[in-house]
Every structure is written in C-alpha cells, then in structure tokens.
N, C-alpha and C positions, 0 to 999 in steps of 0.2 A: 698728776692724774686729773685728765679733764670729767667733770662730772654734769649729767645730762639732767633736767629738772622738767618731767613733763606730766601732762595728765592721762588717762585713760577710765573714759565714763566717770565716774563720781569718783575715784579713787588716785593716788598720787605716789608714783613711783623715783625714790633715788637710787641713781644706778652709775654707772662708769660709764663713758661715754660710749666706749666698743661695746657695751653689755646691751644698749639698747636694743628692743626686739627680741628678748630672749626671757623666758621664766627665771626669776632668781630661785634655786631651790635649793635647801639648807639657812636660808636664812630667814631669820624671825617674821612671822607672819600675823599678824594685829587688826584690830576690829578699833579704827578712829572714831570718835566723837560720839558712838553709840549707834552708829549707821546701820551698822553689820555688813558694812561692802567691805571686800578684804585689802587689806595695801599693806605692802612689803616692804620693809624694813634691812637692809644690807648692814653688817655689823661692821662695825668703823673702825673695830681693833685688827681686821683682816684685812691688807691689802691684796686686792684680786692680784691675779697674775695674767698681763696682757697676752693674747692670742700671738701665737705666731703667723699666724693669717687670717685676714678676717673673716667672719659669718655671712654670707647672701645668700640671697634666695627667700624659700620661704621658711629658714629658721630664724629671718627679721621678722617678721609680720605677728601683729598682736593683735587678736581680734577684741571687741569690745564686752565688757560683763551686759547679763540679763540676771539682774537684779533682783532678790525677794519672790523667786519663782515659785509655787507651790508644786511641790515631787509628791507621786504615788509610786509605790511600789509592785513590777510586776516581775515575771519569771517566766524562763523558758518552760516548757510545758504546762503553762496553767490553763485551767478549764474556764467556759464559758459563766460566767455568773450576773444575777443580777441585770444593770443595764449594761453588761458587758455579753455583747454573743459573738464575740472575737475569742477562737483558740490560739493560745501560744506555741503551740506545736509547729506550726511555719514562722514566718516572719513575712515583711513587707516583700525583702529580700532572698530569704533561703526555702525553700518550699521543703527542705529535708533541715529545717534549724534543730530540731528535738535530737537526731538522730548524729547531726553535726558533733554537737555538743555534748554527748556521748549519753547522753540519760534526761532522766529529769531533775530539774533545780530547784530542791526541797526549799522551798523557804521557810520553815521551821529552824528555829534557833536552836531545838534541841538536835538535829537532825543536819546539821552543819559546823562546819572547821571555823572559827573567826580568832585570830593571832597573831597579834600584833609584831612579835618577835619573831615569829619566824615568814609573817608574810600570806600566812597560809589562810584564804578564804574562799570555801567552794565547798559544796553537796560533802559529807561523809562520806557518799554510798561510790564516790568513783573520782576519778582524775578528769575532769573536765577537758574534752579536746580544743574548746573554742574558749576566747577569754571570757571568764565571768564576770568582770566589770563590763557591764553593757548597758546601752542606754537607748531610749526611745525617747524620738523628738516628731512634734506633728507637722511632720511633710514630706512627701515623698516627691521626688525629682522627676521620676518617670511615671507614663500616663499607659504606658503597657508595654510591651517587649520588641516594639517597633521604632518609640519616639519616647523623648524627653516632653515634658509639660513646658508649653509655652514660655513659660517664663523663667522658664530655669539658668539658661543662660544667661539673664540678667540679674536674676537674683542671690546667685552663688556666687561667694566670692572666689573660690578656686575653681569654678568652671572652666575658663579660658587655660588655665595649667596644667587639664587634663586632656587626653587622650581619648577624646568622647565617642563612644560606639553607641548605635540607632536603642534606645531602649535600656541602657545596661547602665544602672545608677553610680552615679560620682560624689554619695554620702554614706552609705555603707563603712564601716568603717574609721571615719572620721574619729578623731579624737576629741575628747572633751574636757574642760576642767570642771571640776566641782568644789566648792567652796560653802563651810558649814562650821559655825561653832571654832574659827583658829586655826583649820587644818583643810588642807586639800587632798582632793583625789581623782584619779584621772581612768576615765572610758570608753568606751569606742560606739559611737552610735550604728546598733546593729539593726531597728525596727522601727515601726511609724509610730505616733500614738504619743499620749493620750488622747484618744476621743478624734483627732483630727489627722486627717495626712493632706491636709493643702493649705495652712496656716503659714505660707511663708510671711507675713506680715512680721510675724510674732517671731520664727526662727532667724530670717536673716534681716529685719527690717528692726523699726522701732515700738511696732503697738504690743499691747499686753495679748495673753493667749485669746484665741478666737472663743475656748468653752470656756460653757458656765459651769462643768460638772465637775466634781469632788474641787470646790473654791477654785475653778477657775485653772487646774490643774496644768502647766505646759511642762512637762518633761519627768517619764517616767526610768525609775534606776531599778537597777536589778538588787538581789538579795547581799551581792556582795560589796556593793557600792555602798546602803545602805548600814548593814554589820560595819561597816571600816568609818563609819561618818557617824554612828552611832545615832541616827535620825530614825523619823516616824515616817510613813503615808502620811501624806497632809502638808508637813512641815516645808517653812522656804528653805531654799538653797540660792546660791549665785551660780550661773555657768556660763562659761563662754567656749568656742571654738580654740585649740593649740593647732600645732601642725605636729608633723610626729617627731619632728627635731626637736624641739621642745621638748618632748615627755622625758621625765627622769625618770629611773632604774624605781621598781615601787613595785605590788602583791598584784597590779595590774600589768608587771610584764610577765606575772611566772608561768603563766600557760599558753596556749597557742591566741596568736591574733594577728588580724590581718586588716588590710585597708587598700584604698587605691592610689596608696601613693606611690607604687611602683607602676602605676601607671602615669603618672605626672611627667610632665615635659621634664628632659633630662634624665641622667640611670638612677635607678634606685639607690647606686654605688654611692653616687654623688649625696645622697641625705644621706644616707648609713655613718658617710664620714663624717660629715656635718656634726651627728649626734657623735659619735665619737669623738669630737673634738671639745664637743660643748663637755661631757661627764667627764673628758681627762680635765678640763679647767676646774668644774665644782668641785673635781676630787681635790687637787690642790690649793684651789682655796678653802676648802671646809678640812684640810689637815693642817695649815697654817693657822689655822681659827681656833682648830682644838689644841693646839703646841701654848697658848697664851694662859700667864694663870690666870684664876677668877678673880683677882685683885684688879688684872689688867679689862676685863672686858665690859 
C-alpha cells in the first residue's frame, strides 16, 4: 500500500494514496500540538480496501481550513435587533426562505430536538422542509438578477464547473465543513452575512473577516449546527469548502437540501455515483476496523 504524506494549511494528513482528496470519515480525528486546527488520523489496525475505480472529478479537490474564525448564531425567521436591521425571513437567496423551510427556527433550546443517537436536530414545532444545517458566509456572488459581481468568476473556485446563468448564484448551497472541539459537521451555505456580503478577500482569499462586529465575526451557523458542535455565539470554529461527494451520511442529510451541483458540468448522475462509491468504501473499512479486538487496535 502506497501511502501519500501531504499538507493542507497548518494541518497534516496520512492517507492511502488513492484516498487523497477525499474526507477520511470514521476515523480519529485530533487537535496536534495544542493548535486547535483539526488533522486526521487513519487507524493503522484497518487496511482500507482499494477502489475498484478511481475517484475524479471534484470528489479529489480539498479545499483549504479558515482557521480560529469567530461564529454567531443566527436562524431562519429571526427579527431585526439591535445593529442588526436585517430580517431572516428571506435570505440573500430565497425571497420565500421562512415559508421554504416550513416555519420558524425556534432557537431556544427548550423549544428544540438536539440527539445525538438518533440524528435528530430541528425546531419541535414541525419537520423542517429545507436542511437545518445552514450556514451564512459574507458574500454574495451576484450583484442583482441580471449579472454576477465582477469578480466572481475569478474568485470562485467552482465557477468555471458550473453552468452560469445572468444573475442566478453559484453558492447557494455549497457545502461546508465545520470543525470544533474533536468533531466535525457539515452545512450548506444558504445566506450572506455576518455584517458583510462582499468580503471575498476573507471567503475565498487569505485575509481575516473585513468586520469588526461581534470580534470580527466571519461565518454565521444556524441553531442546528450549533446544538450538534455544542458551541456559543462568539466562539472560533475552523471551516473550509467540501464538495457534495465528500459529505458523509450525518443529522445534516436527514431533511431536504439542495445545492447547485446538479448544475455542474457533467450529470448529477455522475456525483451521486462518486458519493456512492466513496460510503460503500467507508462502510467497509469502518466494519473491518470494528471486527479487530481492543487488544489489537
């Protein structure tokens, strides 16, 4: 087994060499040196089991961590407050997001499902049509319903893989990784915001968020992202860009969501399989992993 030894941002992944470009998920996942950037750890007593074809496309591509970001917590339907006089009842994107998403997203803890074992995180008061993992990041790609912002086709790294129509966003969607305290979670960037929708410096570039408000805030989660990472408003997180082949089975696939990757060059067919290819692998090496006694691992 040839084994690949690389970096990605401040963090250091060993993997199989067909595995490169891909999330390792099921295995151990660790906070080195005291850094708090995540790196993955593949268990040595499991020998993967090689692909019977390989992965291309965009289930190689690994985007890079944004590091020590501070998250705020927002929610579909929240009202205006404060120096906030943005309503959550639309979105950047959805002029009907409240009604989308079937109700309102009590963020109250008393007033919400959070469960580990069974997955389940979402309002009490209803089944949620749209996924409650959702995520707002500052920038919006289009500049109104005619044209994308100038810069967007250089600043996107999936631009050019999409199917770009006059006005009609190519980040909607998008998946996300989040990483907090040893564990990950994953969401779909559904709104702009915090505080900014034209900070691509900070989303697709290298500098820190463009505000100075609630410490500099760049990347707000929702109620359910939050419950499942057991974090505050305020506190950092890491996150980076997946692509949807990427995303493992997790409480952020159990309700509806959607994205534009069925708009990407090539069929939708073509990822669907990809991802099915990649979970029948994890599955079989995360049951070879568990068949090993604890003496052995």
């Amino acid at each position: 087994m040839v084994f690949s030894n690389f970096h990605i941002s401040n963090w250091r992944v060993i993997v199989p060499l067909w595995f490169v470009g891909t999330i390792v998920v099921g295995a151990q996942t660790s906070v080195r040196g005291g850094s708090g950037v995540p790196q993955v750890m593949v268990p040595t007593a499991a020998r993967p089991v090689p692909p019977v074809a390989g992965v291309s496309g965009p289930a190689r591509i690994v985007y890079p961590w944004k590091t020590h970001v501070t998250c705020t917590v927002f929610w579909i339907g929240e009202q205006p407050s404060g120096k906030n006089n943005t309503s959550n009842e639309k979105s950047s994107w959805d002029q009907q997001w409240l009604a989308n998403f079937g109700g309102y997203d009590d963020p109250e803890p008393g007033n919400r499902i959070a469960n580990h074992t069974t997955g389940d995180f979402r309002p009490k008061g209803f089944v949620p049509k749209l996924n409650p993992f959702y995520i707002a990041l500052p920038y919006n790609d289009v500049s109104d319903w005619r044209s994308h912002k100038p810069e967007a086709s250089r600043v996107i790294p999936w631009f050019s893989r999409m199917r770009q129509e006059p006005g009609k966003t190519v980040c909607k969607g998008r998946w996300i990784q989040i990483f907090r305290g040893g564990r990950s979670c994953f969401g779909q960037w559904e709104d702009c915001g915090p505080w900014e929708t034209d900070d691509w410096e900070f989303v697709f570039g290298t500098k820190p968020p463009k505000t100075k408000e609630n410490g500099a805030a760049g990347i707000d989660l929702s109620p359910a992202i939050r419950d499942y990472l057991g974090l505050k408003s305020g506190e950092k997180v890491h996150w980076r860009f997946v692509e949807a082949a990427q995303v493992p089975q997790g409480p952020w696939k159990k309700y509806g969501h959607d994205g534009p990757e069925s708009l990407a060059t090539g069929s939708n067919g073509d990822l669907l399989a990809q991802q099915k290819h990649i979970e029948r692998l994890r599955k079989m090496r995360d049951e070879q992993f568990l068949k090993k006694p604890l003496k052995d691992l």
